[in-house]
PADO-953809 format. One record per atom (N, C-alpha, C): residue in one letter; z, x, y. Coordinates in steps of 0.05 Angstrom, whole numbers, plus 32768, in hexadecimal, padded with zeros to 4 digits. Atoms other than C-alpha are relative to their C-alpha. Layout:
REM residues N
aZXY;...
//
This chain:
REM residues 289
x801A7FF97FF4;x83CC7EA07F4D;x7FF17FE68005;x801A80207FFD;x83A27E687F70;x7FEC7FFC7FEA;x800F7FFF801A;x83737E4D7F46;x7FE47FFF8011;x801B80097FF3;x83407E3E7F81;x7FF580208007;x80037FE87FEC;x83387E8C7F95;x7FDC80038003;x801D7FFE7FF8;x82EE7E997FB7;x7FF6801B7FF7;x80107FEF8001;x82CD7EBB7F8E;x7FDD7FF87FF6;x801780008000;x827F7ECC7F89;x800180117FF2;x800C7FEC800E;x82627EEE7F4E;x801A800D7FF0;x7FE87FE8800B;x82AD7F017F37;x800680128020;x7FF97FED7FEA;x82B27F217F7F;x80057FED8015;x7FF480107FD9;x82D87F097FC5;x80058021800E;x7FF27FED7FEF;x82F67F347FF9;x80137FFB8000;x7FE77FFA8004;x83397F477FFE;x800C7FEB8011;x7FFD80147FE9;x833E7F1E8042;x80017FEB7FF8;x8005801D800D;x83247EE08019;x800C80007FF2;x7FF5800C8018;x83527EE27FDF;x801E8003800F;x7FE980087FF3;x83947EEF8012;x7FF97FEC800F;x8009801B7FEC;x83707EB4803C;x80157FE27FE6;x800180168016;x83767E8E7FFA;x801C7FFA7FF5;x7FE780008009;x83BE7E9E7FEB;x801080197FEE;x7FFA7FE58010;x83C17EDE7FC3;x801080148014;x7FF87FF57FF2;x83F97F0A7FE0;x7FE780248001;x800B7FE87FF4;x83D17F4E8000;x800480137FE4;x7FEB7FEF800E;x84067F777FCC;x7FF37FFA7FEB;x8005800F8027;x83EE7F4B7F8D;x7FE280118001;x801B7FFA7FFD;x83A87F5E7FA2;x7FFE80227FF5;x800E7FE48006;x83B17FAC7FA4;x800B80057FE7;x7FF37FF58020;x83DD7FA77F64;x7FF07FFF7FE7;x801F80028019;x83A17F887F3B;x7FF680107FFE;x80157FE27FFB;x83767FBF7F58;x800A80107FF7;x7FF57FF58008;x83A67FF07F49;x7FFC80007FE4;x7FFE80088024;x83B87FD57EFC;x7FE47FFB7FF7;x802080018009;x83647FCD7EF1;x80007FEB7FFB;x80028019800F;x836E7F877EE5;x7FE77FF38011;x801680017FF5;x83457F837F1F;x7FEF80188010;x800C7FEB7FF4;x830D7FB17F43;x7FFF8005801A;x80067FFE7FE6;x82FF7FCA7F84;x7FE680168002;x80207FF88007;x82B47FD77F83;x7FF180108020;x800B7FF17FE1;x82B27FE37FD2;x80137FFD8012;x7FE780087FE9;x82E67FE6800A;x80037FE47FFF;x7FFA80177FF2;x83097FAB8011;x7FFA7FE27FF0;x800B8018800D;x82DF7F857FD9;x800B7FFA7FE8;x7FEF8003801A;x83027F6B7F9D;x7FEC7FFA7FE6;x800E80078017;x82E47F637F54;x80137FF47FE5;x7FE780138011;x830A7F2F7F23;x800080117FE8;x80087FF28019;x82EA7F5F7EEF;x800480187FFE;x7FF27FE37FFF;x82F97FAC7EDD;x7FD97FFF7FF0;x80108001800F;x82BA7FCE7EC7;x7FE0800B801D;x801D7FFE7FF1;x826B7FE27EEF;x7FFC7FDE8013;x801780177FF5;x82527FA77F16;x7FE380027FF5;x80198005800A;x820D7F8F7EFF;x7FF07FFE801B;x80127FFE7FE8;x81D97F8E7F2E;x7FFF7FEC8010;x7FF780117FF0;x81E47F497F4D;x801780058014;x7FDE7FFF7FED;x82317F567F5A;x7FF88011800D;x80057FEB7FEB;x820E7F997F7F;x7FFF7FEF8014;x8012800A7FE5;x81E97F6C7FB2;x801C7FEB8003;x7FE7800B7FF9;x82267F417FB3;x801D7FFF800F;x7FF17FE77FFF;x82557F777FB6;x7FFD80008026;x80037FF07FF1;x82327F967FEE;x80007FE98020;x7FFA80137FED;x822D7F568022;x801D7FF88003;x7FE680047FF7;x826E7F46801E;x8010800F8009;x7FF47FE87FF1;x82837F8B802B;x7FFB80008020;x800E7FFE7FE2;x82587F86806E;x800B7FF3800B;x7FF8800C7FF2;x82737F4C807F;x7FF47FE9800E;x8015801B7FF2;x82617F0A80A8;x7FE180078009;x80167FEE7FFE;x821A7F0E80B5;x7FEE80127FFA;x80107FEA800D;x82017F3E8089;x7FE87FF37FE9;x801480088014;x81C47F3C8061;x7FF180187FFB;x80147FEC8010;x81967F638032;x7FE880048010;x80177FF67FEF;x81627F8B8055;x7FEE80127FF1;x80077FEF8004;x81387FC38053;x7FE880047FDD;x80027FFD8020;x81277FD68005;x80067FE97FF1;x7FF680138017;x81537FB07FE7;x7FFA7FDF8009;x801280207FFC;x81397F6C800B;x7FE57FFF7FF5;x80197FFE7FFC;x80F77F8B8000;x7FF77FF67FDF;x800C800A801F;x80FF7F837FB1;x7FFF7FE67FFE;x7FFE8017800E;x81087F3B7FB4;x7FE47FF2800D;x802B80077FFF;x80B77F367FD4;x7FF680117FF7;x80187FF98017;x80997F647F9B;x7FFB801C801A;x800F7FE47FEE;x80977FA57FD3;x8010801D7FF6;x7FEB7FE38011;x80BE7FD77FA5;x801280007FEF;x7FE980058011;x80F47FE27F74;x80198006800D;x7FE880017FF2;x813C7FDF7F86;x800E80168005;x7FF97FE47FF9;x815680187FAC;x801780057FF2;x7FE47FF6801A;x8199803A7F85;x80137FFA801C;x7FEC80077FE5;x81BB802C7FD0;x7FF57FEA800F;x800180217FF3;x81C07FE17FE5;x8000800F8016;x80027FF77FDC;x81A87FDD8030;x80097FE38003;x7FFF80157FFC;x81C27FA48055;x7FFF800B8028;x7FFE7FFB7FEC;x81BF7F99809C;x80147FEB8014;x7FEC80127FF6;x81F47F7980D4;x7FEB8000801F;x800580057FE1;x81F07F638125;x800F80258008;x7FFE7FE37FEA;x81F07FA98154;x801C7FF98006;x7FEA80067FF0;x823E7FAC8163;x80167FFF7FE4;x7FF580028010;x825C7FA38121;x7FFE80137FF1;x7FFD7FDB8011;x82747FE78101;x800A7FFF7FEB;x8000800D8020;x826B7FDF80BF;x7FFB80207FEC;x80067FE48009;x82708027809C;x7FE980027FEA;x800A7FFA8018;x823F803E8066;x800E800D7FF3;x7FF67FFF8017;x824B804C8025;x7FF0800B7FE6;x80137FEE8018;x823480787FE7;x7FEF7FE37FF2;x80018012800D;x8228802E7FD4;x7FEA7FE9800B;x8006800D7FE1;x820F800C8013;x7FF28013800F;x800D7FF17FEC;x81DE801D8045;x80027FEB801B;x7FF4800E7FED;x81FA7FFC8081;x7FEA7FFF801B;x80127FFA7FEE;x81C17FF280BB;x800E7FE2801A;x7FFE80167FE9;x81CC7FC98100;x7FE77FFE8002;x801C80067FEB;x81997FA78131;x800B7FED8013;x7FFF801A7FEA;x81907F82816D;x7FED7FE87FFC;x801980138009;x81527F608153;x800E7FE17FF7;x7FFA8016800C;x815A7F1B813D;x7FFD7FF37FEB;x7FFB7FFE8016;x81707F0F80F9;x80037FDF7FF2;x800B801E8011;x814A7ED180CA;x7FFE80037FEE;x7FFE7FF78018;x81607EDD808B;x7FF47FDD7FEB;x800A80118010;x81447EBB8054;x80197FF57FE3;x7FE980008016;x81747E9A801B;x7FF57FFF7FE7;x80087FFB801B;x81627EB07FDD;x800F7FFF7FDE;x7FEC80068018;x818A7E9B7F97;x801D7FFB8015;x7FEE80027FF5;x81CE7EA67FBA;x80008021801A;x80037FE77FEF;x81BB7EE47FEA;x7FF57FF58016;x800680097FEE;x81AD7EDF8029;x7FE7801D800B;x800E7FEC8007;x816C7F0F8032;x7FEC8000801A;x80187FF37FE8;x81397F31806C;x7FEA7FF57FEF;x801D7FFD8009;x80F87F138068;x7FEF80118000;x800E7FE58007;x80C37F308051;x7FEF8012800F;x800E7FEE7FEA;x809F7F4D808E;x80128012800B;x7FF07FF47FFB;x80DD7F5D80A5;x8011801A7FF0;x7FFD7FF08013;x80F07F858064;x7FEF80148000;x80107FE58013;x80B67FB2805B;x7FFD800A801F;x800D7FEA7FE6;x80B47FCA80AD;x801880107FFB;x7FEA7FEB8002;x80FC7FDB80A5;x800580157FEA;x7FFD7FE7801A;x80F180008065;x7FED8014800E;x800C7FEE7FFB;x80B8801F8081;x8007800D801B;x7FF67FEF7FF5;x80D8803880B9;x801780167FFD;x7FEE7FEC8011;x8106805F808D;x7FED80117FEE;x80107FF08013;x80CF8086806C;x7FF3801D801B;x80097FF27FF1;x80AE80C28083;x7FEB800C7FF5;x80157FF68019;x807180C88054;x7FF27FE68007;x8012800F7FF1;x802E80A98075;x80017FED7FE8;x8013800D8017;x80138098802A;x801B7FE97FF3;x7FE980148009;x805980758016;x80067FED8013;x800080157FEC;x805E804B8058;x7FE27FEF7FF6;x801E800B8009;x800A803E8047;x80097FE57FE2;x800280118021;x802380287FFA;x80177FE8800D;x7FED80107FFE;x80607FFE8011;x7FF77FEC8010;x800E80177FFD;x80377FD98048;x7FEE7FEF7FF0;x8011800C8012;x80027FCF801A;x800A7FE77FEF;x7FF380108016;x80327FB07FE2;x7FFE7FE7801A;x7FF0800F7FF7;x804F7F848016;x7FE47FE58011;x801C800C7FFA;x80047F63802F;x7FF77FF87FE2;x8011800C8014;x7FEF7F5D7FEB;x80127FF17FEB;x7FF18015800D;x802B7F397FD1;x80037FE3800D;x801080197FF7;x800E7F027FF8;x80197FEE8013;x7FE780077FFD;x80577EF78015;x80097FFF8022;x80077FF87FE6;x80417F138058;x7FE58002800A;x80117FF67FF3;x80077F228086;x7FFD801E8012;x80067FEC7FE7;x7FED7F5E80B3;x80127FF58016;x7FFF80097FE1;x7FF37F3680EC;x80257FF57FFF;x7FDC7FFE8002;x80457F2380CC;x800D80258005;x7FF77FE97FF9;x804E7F7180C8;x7FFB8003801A;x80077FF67FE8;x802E7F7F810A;x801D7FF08016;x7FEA800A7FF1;x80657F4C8134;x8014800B7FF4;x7FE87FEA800D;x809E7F70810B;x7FFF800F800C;x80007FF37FF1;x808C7FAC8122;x7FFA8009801A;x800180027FE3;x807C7F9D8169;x802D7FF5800B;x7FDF7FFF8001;x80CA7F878163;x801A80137FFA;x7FF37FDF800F;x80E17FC78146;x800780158013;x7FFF7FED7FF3;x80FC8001815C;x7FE980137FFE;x800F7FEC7FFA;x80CE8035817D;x8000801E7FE5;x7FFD7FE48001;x80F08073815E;x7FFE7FF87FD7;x800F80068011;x80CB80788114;x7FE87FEF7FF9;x8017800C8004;x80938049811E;x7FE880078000;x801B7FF7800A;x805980728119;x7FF480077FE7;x801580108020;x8045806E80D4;x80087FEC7FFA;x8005801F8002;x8051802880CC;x7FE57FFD800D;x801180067FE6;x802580278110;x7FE080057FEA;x80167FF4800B;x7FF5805380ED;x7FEF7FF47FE4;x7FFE8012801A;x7FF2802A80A7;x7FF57FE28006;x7FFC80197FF5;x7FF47FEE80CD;x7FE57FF88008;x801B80067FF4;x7FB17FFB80F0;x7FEC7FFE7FE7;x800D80078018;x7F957FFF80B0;x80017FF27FF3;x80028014800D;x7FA37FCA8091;x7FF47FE9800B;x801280117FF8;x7F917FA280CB;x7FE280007FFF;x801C7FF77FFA;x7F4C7FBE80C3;x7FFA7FF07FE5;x8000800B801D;x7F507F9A8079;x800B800E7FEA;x7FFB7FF18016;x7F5F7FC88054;x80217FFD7FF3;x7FE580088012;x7F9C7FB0801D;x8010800F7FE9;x7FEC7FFD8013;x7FB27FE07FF2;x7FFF80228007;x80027FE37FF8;x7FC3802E8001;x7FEB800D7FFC;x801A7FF28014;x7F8B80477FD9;x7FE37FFC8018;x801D800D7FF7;x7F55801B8003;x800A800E8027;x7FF37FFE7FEC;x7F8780318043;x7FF7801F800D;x800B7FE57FFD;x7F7780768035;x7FDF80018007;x801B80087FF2;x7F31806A803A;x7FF67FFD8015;x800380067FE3;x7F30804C807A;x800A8017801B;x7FEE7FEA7FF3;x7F6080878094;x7FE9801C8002;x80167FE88003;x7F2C80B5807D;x7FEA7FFA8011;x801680027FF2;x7EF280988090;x7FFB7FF9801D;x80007FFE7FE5;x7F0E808980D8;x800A801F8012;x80067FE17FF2;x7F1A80D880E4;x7FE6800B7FFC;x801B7FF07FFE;x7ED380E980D2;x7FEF7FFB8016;x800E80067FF0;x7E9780EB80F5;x7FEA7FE67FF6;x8012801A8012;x7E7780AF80CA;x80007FEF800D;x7FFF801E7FF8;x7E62806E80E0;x800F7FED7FFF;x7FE080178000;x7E96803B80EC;x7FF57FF07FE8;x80118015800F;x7E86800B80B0;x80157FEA7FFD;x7FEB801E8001;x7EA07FBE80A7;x801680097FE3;x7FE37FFE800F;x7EEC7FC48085;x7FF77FDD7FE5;x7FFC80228008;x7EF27F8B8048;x7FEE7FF08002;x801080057FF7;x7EB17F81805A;x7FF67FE27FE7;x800E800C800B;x7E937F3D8042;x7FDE7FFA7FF5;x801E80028004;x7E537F308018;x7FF97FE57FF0;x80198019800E;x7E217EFA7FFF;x7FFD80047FEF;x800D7FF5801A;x7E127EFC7FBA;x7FF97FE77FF0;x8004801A8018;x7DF87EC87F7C;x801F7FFA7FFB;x7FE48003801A;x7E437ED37F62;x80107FF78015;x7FF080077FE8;x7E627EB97FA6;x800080108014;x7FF37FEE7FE8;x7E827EDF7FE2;x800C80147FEE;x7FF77FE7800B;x7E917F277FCC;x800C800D8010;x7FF57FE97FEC;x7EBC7F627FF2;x7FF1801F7FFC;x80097FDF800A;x7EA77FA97FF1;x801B800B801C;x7FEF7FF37FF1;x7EDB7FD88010;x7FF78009801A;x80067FF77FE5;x7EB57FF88044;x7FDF7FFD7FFE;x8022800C7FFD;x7E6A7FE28056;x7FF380018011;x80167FF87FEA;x7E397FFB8080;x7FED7FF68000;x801480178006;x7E097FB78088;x7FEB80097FFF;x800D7FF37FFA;x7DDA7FDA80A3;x7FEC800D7FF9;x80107FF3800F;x7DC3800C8078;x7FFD7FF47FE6;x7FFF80058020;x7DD27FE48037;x800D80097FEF;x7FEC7FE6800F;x7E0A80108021;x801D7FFC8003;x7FE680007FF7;x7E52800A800D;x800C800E7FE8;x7FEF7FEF8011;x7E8D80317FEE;x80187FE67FF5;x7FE180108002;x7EBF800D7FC1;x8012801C7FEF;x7FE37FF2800C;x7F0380327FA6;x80067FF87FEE;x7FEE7FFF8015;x7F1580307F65;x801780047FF7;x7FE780038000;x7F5E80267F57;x800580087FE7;x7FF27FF2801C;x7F8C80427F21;x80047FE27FEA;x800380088021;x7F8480087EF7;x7FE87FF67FFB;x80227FFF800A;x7F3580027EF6;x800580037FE9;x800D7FFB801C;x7F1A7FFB7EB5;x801C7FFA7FF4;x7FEE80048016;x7F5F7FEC7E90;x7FFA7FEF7FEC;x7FFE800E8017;x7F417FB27E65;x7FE37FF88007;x801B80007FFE;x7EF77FA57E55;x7FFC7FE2800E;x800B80237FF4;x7F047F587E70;x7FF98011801B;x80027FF37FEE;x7F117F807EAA;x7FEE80148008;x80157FF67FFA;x7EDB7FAC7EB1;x7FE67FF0800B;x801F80117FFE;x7EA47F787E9F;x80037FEF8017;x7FF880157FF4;x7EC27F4F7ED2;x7FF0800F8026;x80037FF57FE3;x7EBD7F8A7F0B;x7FE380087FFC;x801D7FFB7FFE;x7E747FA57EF2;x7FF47FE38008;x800B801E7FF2;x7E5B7F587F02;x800A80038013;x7FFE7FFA7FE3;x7E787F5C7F41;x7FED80158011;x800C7FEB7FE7;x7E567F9A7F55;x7FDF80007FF1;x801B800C8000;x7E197F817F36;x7FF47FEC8018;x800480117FEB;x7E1A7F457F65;x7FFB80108015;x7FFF7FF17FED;x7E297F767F9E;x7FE3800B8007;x80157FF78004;x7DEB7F9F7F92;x7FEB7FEF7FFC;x801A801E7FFB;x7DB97F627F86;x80037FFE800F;x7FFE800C7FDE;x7DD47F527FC8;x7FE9800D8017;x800C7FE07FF3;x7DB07F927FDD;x801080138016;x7FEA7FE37FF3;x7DEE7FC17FEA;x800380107FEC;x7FF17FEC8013;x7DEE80007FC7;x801A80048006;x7FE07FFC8002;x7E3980127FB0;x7FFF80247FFA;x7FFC7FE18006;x7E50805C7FB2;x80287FF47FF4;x7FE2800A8012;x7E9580517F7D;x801280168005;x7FF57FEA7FEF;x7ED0807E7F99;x801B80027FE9;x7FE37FFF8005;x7F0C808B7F61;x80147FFF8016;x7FF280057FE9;x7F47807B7F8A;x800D801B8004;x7FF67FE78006;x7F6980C67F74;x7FF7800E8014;x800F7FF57FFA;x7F3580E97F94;x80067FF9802B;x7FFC800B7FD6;x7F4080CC7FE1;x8023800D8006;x7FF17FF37FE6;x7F8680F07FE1;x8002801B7FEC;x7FFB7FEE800C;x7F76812C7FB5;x7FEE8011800E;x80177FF47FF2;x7F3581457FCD;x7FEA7FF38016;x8005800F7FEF;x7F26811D8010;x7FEA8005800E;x801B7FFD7FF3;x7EEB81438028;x7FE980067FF0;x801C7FFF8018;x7EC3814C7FEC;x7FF47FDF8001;x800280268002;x7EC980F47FEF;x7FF180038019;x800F80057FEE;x7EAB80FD8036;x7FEB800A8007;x80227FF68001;x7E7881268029;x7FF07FF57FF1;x800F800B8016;x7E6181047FEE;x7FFF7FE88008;x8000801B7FEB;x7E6880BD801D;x7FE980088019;x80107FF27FE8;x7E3E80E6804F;x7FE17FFD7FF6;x80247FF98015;x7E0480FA801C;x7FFA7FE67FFE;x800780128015;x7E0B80B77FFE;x7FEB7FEF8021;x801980167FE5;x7DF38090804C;x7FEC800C8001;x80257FF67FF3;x7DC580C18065;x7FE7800E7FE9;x80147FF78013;x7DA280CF8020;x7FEB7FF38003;
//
């Protein structure tokens, strides 16, 4: 047995270890006798036994073949935009028929493919990661949460999502599209997304998104702010209040706010996708009271 054989992670392809000198025969007899594995068509494993979650992503590119790289999901975990799907996605060049697999989620494109190198993977950046995930969804508020992540892991921009999906295919892009406009409006995290979603189907006053303010304590945000009257709504998020640093930290803030001379109407974030018009009536009362 050579001693140089190419492997990665404990894994080559079959191609690469008869490249190397291993007769074809020797190869399926290992596999056969368990001395070695075959984890995916064609892919060899020096080891008998599960693959670990590396050799997956390892596994699964080499199965693809030249060219291939981590997309979708599973690119998406390595910029903080979700946890790792249970089916590796990778993607190739339009033309190369590359089957899927209970294992593999096999995607083409014509687009133009700038993968990023990451440890030893070769990986979809991150703009590129969270359009193509989110064009695999079909759930407004989970496209909403997955852009969100992917803006507030500071890894991307709006304006990076927005050229992605002007690159994209047509057929699924309307909630991205829809998500998308919202965020450009400022708004960063599903919760604050919903908000904006709401309050641009009513009949309410347009009010500044992310809106900036003046205060003793510096430059402040308020979610949505109607200069105007002196009036803004912020959204409270599911981990408000978790630790009293944390509290005392956000009541000073919305002290500043209010010295500023903006009343605050405070919005649990729950409430904007549970009971959506009681929040707009009670945003209604709160201006024109």
């Amino acid at each position: 047995m050579p001693a140089d054989l190419p492997w990665t992670n404990d894994l080559s392809t079959v191609d690469d270890v008869v490249a190397a000198g291993v007769h074809r025969r020797t190869v399926r007899r290992r596999i056969t006798s368990h001395r070695w594995s075959e984890p995916l068509p064609k892919v060899v494993c020096r080891t008998t036994g599960g693959l670990d979650g590396e050799q997956r992503l390892t596994a699964a590119l080499l199965y693809a073949g030249e060219g291939a790289v981590l997309s979708c999901a599973s690119s998406g975990t390595f910029w903080g935009q979700g946890p790792a799907p249970s089916q590796i996605h990778v993607t190739v060049m339009h033309g190369r028929h590359v089957r899927s697999t209970d294992e593999v989620r096999v995607h083409q494109t014509i687009r133009p493919v700038r993968p990023r190198l990451v440890a030893e993977w070769l990986v979809m950046p991150p703009a590129r990661s969270a359009i193509d995930s989110a064009l695999e969804l079909r759930d407004l508020d989970a496209v909403r949460a997955l852009l969100g992540r992917a803006v507030q892991s500071r890894r991307c921009s709006a304006v990076d999502l927005g050229d992605e999906l002007d690159l994209a295919p047509k057929h699924g892009s309307l909630l991205p599209r829809l998500a998308l406009s919202e965020i450009a409006l400022g708004a960063h995290s599903a919760s604050e997304g919903r908000l904006v979603r709401l309050l641009e189907r009513s009949h309410l006053p347009r009010p500044e998104y992310n809106a900036a303010v003046s205060t003793a304590q510096g430059t402040r945000y308020v979610d949505a702010l109607w200069r105007a009257l002196g009036k803004g709504v912020e959204v409270d998020g599911r981990r408000f209040h978790l630790d009293p640093a944390s509290w005392a930290a956000d009541l000073a803030r919305q002290n500043a706010i209010q010295t500023a001379g903006i009343m605050l109407l405070r919005i649990p974030a729950w409430r904007l996708w549970r009971e959506p018009e009681l929040v707009l009536a009670e945003i209604s009362a709160f201006l024109f009271s």
